[in-house]
C-alpha positions in Angstrom: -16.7 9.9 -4.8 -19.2 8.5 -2.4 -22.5 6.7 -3.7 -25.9 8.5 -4.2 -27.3 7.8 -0.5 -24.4 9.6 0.7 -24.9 12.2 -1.5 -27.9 13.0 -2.3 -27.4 16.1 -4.0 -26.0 14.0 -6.8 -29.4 13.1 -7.5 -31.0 16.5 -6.7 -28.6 17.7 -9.7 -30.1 15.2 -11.9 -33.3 16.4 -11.2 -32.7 19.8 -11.3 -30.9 18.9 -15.1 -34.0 16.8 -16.0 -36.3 20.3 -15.5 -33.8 22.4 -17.5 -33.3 20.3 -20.2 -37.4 19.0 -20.8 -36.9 15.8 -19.4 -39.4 16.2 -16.9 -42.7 17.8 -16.6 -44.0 20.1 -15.0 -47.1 21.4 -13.8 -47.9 24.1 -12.1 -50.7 23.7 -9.6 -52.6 26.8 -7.9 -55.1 24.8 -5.5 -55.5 27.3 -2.9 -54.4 30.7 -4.2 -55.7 33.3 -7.7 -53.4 32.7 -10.9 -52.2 36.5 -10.5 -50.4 35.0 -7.1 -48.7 32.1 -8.1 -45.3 32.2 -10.3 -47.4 31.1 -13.9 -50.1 33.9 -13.2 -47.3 36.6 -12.7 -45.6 36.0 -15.4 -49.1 35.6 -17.2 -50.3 39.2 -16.6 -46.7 40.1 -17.8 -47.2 38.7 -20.9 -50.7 39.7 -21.4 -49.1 43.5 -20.8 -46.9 43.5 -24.3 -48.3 45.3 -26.4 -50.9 43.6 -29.4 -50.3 45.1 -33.2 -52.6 43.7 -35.7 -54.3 41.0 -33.8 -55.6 43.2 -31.0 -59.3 43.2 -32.4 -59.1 39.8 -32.7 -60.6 36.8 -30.0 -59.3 36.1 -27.1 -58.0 32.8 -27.9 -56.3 34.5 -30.8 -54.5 36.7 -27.9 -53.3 33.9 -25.7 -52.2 32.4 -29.0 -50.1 35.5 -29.7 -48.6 35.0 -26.1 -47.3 32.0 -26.6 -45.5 33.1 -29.2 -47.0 32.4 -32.7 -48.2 35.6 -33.9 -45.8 38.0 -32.3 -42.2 38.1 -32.3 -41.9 40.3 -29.2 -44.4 37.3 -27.0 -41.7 34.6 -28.3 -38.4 36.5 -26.9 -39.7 37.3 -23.5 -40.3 33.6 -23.4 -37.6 32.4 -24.3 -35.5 34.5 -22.4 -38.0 34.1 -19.3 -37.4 30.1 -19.5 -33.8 30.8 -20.0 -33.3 32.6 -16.8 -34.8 30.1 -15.2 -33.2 27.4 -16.6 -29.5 29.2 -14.7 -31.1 29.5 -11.6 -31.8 25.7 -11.5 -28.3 24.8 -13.1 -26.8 27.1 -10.7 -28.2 25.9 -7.5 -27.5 22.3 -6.0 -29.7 21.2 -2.8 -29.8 18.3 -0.2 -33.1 16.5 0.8 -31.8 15.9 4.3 -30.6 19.5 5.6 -32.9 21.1 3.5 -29.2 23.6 2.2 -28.8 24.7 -1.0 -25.2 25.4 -2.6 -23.9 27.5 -5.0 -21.4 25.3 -7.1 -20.4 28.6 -8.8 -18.4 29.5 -5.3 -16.2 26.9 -5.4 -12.8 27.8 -7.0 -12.3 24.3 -8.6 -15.0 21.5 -10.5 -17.2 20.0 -8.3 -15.7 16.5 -9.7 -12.5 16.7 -7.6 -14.2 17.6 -4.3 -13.0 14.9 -2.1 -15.1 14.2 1.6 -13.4 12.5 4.6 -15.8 8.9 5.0 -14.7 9.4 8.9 -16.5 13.1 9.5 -17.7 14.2 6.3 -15.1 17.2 5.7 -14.6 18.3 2.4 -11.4 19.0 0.7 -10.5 20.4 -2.8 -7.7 18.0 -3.3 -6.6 14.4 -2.5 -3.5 15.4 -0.3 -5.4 17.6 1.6 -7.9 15.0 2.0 -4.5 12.3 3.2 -3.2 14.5 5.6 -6.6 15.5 7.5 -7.1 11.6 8.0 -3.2 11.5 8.7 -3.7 14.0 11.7 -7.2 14.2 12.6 -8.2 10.0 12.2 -4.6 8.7 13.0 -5.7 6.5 15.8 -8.3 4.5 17.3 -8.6 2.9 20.8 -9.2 -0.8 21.0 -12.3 -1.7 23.3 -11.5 -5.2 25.4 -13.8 -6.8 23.3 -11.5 -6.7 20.5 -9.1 -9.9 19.6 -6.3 -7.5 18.4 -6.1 -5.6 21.7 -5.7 -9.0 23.8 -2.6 -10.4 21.1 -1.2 -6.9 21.6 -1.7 -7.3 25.5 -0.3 -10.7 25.8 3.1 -9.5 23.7 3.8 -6.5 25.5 3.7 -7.9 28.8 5.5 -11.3 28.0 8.1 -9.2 26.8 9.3 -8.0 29.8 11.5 -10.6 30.6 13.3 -11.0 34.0 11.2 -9.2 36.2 10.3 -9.9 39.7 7.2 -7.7 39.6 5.0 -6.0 37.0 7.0 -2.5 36.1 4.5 -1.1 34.1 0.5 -0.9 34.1 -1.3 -0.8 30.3 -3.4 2.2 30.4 -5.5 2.2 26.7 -4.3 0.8 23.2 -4.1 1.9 20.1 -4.6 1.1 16.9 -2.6 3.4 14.3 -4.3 4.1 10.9 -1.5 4.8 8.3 -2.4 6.3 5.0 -1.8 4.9 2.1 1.4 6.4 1.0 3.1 5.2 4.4 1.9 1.6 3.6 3.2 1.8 -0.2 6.8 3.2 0.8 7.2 0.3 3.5 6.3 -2.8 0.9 8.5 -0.8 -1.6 11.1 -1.2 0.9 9.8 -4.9 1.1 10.3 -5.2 -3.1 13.8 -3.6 -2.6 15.0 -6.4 -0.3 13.5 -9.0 -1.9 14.8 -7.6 -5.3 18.1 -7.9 -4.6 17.9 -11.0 -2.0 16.8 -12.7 -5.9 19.7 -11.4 -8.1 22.4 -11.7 -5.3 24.0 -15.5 -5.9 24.1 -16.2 -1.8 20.4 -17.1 -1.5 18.6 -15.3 1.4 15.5 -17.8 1.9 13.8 -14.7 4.2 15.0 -12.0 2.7 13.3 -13.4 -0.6 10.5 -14.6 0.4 9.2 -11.1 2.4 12.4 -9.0 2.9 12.7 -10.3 6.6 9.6 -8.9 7.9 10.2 -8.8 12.0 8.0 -7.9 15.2 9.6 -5.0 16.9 9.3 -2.3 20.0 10.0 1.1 20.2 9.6 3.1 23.0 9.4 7.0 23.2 7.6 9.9 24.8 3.9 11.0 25.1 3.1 14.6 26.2 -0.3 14.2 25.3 -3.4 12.5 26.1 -3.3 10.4 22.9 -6.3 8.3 22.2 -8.0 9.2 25.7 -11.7 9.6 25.6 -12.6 8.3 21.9 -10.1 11.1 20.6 -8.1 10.2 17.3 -6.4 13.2 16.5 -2.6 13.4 16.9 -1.1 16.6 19.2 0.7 19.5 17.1 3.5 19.3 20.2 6.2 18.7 17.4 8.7 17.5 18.1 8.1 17.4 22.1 5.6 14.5 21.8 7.5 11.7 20.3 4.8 9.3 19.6 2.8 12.1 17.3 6.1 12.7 16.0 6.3 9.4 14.4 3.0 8.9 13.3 3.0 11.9 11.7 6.1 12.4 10.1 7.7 8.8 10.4 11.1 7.7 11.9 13.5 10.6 11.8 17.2 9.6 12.3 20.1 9.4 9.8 22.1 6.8 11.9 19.5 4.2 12.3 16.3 3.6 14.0 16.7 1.5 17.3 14.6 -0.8 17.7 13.7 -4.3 20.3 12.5 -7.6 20.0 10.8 -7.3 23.7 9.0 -4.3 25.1 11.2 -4.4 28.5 14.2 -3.9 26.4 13.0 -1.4 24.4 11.8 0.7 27.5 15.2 0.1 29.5 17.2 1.5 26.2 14.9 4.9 26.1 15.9 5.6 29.7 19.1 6.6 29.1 17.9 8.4 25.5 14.9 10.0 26.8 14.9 10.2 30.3 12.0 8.2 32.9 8.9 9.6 32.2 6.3 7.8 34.0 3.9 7.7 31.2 5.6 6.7 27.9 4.1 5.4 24.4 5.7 1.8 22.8 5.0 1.4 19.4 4.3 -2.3 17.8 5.9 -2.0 14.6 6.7 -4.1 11.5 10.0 -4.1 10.6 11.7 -4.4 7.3 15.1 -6.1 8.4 16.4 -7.4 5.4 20.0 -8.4 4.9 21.0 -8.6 8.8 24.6 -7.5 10.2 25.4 -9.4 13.2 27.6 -8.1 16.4 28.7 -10.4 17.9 31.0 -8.7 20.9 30.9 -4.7 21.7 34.1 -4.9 20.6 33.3 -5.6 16.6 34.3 -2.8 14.3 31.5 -0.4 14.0 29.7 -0.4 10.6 30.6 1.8 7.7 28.8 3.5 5.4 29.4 1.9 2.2 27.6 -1.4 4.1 25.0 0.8 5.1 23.9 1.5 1.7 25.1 -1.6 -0.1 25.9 -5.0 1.8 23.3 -4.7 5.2 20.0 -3.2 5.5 20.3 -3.1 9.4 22.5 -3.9 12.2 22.0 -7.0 15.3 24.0 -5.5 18.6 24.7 -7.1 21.7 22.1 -7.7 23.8 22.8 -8.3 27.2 21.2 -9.4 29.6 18.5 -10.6 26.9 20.8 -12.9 25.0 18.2 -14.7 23.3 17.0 -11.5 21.6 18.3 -8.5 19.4 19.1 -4.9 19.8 18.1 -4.3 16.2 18.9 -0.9 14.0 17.5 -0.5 10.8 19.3 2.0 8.2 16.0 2.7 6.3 13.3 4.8 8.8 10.6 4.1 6.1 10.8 0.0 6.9 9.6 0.5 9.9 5.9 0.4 9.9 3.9 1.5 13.4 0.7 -0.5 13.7 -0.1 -0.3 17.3 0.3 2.0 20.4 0.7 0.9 24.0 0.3 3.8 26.2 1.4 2.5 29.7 2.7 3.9 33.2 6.2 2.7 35.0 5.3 1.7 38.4 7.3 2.9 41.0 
């Protein structure tokens, strides 16, 4: 998978198949030691053992002739079969030039064509899901430095978002930038393509709906029992299902009734309160939200939503919201449009 420089046993194979095959050659040197020591004299004397029929009385050129296999059958099979041998200990064995190791592909259950290695720590996996769900779980986040841009839009959109307050409530501790894998990204725009399908063959025209499926900035607060991100870590916690930010990263949004979510960060905290309890160190997640054909509440009063416009007229559902008129209490029916990029792991002051 990776090019030769990161794998330089790729090329070490080469070699080795070059020697077997009599691409390359060889020479065997003996600067500093007798011929009877090195590998060509062993196998020399061996060969100069076998026993001589006819041409025994003749010169000794004639005998190193009959070694190498023109005047005696018995010289040209230990040959061959001497060459051959080594020829499956080279095809065999596979080395690296940097760590001086040498592997036996033979040990591996499976071809050494689908070995797939993690370009974050190396690890090797036998198959591409394996491979998914390490980087899912062992590289799902990474902390952003205060050097970064992205950390100081994040910054400035968290803390604006706590609207009507006297005093700062909350202190940012570290955050987060969540890596989702591939097939996370491709469910969420094929929840984009769904809205945007049927925005188009619908004959009330939806300009947003069409044009990305109603794509919206949105909070969602939950729990941390972890120390998520701290001290260059990027692994997520296996405290499933206590640790509701892993939880989500991991497995996605889990609820059948609709994911809650906020336009502003002090909302979103406020509404968790009463869901999760007051935790002094909490986790909001910066998501992208698929809204799509919006439902809108106008009084608590309305008539609650039914299924059938669940799954047919409204992809989510705009409650009251308060004190925060301007903005929406947002629930969206599908948990795979919601899309967590970022992490914000901060502490309520008391």
């Amino acid at each position: 998978m990776g090019s030769n420089k990161k794998h330089p046993n790729l090329q070490t194979n080469r070699s080795f198949r070059d020697v077997v095959h009599g691409n390359t050659r060889v020479v065997h040197r003996s600067d500093n030691s007798s011929p009877e020591s090195s590998i060509l004299g062993q196998e020399t004397s061996l060969l100069k053992r076998k026993p001589v029929t006819a041409s025994s009385s003749s010169s000794t050129s004639t005998r190193s002739a009959s070694c190498s296999g023109k005047s005696s059958n018995g010289g040209r099979n230990y040959t061959s079969s001497s060459s051959s041998s080594r020829g499956m200990q080279f095809r065999k064995l596979s080395g690296c030039y940097e760590c001086h190791m040498i592997v036996d592909p033979s040990r591996l259950p499976i071809p050494r064509s689908t070995v797939c290695a993690c370009d974050q720590c190396g690890e090797v996996f036998p198959k591409i899901e394996s491979l998914e769900l390490h980087q899912a779980v062992r590289h799902a986040v990474s902390e952003l430095g205060p050097e970064d841009s992205g950390r100081n839009i994040v910054e400035i959109i968290f803390k604006s978002s706590w609207l009507k307050r006297e005093s700062p409530m909350c202190k940012i501790e570290r955050i987060l930038k969540v890596h989702n894998t591939q097939r996370t990204i491709q469910r969420f725009e094929e929840c984009r393509d769904s809205v945007k399908s049927r925005a188009a063959s619908t004959t009330k025209k939806n300009p947003r709906c069409a044009a990305d499926g109603n794509e919206l900035l949105r909070f969602h607060s939950t729990t941390l029992s972890c120390p998520l991100g701290a001290r260059g870590s990027s692994a997520l916690c296996a405290a499933l299902p206590g640790c509701g930010v892993c939880t989500i990263i991991r497995h996605g949004f889990q609820n059948k009734g609709g994911v809650k979510t906020n336009a502003s960060s002090g909302m979103a905290h406020d509404n968790s309160v009463g869901r999760i309890g007051e935790d002094s160190r909490r986790a909001m997640l910066v998501c992208r939200v698929i809204a799509g054909k919006v439902k809108r509440v106008a009084e608590e009063g309305a008539a609650p939503v039914t299924s059938e416009e669940e799954n047919v007229a409204f992809d989510s559902v705009a409650g009251n919201a308060g004190m925060y008129s301007n903005l929406e209490d947002l629930t969206v029916f599908n948990p795979k449009a919601i899309l967590p990029c970022f992490v914000v792991i901060y502490k309520v002051l008391s």
